[in-house]
N, C-alpha and C positions, 0 to 999 in steps of 0.2 A: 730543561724546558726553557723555553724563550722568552723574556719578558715584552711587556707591551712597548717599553720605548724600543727595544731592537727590530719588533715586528713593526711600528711604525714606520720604522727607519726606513726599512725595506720601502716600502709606497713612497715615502719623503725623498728616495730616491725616484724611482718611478715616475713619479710626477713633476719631479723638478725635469729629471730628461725628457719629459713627454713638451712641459713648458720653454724647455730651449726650444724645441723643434719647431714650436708654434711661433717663436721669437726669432728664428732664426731657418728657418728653410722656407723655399717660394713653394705655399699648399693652397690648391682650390679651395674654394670655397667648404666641397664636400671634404674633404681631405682634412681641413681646422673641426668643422664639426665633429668629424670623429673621434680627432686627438681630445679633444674640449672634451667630451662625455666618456672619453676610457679616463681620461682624471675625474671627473665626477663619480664615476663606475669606483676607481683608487678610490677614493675619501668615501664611498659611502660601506667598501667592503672594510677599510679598515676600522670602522665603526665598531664591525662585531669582535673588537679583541677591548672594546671600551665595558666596563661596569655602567651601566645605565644607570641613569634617574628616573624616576618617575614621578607621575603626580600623583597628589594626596589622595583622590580621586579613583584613579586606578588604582592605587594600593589599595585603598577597602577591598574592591570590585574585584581585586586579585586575591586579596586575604579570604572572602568571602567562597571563592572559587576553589582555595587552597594553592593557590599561584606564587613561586617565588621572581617577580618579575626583574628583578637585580640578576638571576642569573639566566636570563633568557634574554634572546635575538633575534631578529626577522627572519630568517633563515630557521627556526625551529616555532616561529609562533604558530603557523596552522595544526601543528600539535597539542596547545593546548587555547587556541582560536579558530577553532574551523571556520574557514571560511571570512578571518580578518573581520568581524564584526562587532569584537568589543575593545579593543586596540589596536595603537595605531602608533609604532615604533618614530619617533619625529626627532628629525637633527635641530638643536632650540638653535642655531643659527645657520641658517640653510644651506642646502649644499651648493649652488652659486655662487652665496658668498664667500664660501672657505675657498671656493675653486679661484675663484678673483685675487685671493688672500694669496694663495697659493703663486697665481702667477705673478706676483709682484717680486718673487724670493729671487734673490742674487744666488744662493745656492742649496742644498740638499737639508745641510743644517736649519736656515732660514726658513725652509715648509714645516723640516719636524718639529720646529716650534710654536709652528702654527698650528698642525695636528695636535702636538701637546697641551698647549695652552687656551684653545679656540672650539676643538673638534669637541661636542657634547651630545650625546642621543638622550632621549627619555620615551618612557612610557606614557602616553597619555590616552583619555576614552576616547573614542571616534566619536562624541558629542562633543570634547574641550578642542577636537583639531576642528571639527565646523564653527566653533567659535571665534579661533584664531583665523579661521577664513573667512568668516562676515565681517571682523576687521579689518580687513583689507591683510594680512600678516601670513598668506600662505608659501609666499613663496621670499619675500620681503620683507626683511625685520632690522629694521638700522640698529634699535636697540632691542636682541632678543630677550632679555630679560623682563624690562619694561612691556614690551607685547605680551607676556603670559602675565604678570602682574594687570594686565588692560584686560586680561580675560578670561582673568578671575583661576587660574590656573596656580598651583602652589607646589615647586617641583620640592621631590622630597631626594637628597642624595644618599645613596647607599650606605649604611656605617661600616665600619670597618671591621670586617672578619675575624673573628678570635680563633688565634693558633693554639688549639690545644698540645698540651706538652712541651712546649717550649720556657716554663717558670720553672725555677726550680723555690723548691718549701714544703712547707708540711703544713697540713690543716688540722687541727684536732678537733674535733669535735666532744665539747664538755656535755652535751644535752642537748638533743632531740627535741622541736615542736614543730609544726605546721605553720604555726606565724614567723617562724626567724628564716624555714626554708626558702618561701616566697618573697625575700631578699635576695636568693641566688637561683631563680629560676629562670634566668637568662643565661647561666653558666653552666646549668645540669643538660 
């Protein structure tokens, strides 16, 4: 199976070529637009190979729901959001600007870095993105963090997935209660 930096690599390539050609061949007007939004298109489909964030917010709203919204995408939400009404999948630093970031890169390495280290999705309610847009922050966020901190937004990052079977040991169990179990009821 593929990991995520070699599947980014792929688009880090992509779009570095798509970036020469806008750098480097004479394109209409209509011709730039297109190349400019099949890279936009690149960064937001490679989105869905990212482990999301979400807000604290959405989390209840999904806990509540039985939603695990860490392992779900835009591409699979009107299955468990008909009709996109209670989330609303958001890149915290928008896709313009990664696309901008993007075209600065000298070469294929220089984007995957950007993808690496820049490209972020989360979850949030479709009431926390109207908030980010009455700030002016819809499309616009010099500092995307600070903007969800402006509005009142609290991302929560995914913890990290326990691989079962992979320790080796032995547990013994001397005695049995109900109060010591509920010390390892995130491991059963």
């Amino acid at each position: 199976m593929a990991t995520t930096d070699e599947l980014l690599r792929v688009f880090a390539e992509s779009i570095h070529a798509k970036s020469r050609a806008l750098n480097n061949l004479e394109l209409n007007t209509n011709e730039r637009n297109r190349i400019s939004e099949s890279i936009s298109d690149d960064i937001k489909k490679c989105s869905n190979f990212l482990v999301p964030e979400a807000s604290e917010a959405a989390l209840k709203k999904a806990e509540r729901l039985n939603i695990d919204l860490y392992s779900r995408n835009w591409h699979n939400q009107s299955k468990f959001d008909p009709g996109r009404e209670v989330f609303h999948v958001e890149h915290v630093m928008p896709v313009a600007a990664l696309r901008e970031r993007c075209l600065s890169c000298r070469s294929p390495e220089g984007v995957l870095e950007v993808l690496t280290s820049t490209l972020r999705v989360a979850w949030i309610l479709k009431s926390e993105d109207r908030a980010l847009t009455r700030l002016g922050y819809r499309s616009k966020r010099p500092f995307p963090d600070a903007a969800y901190v402006e509005a009142g937004i609290k991302l929560i990052k995914a913890r990290k997935r326990r691989c079962f079977g992979v320790c080796k040991g032995q547990l013994q169990i001397i005695r049995e209660d109900d109060e010591h179990l509920q010390d390892f009821k995130d491991y059963m």
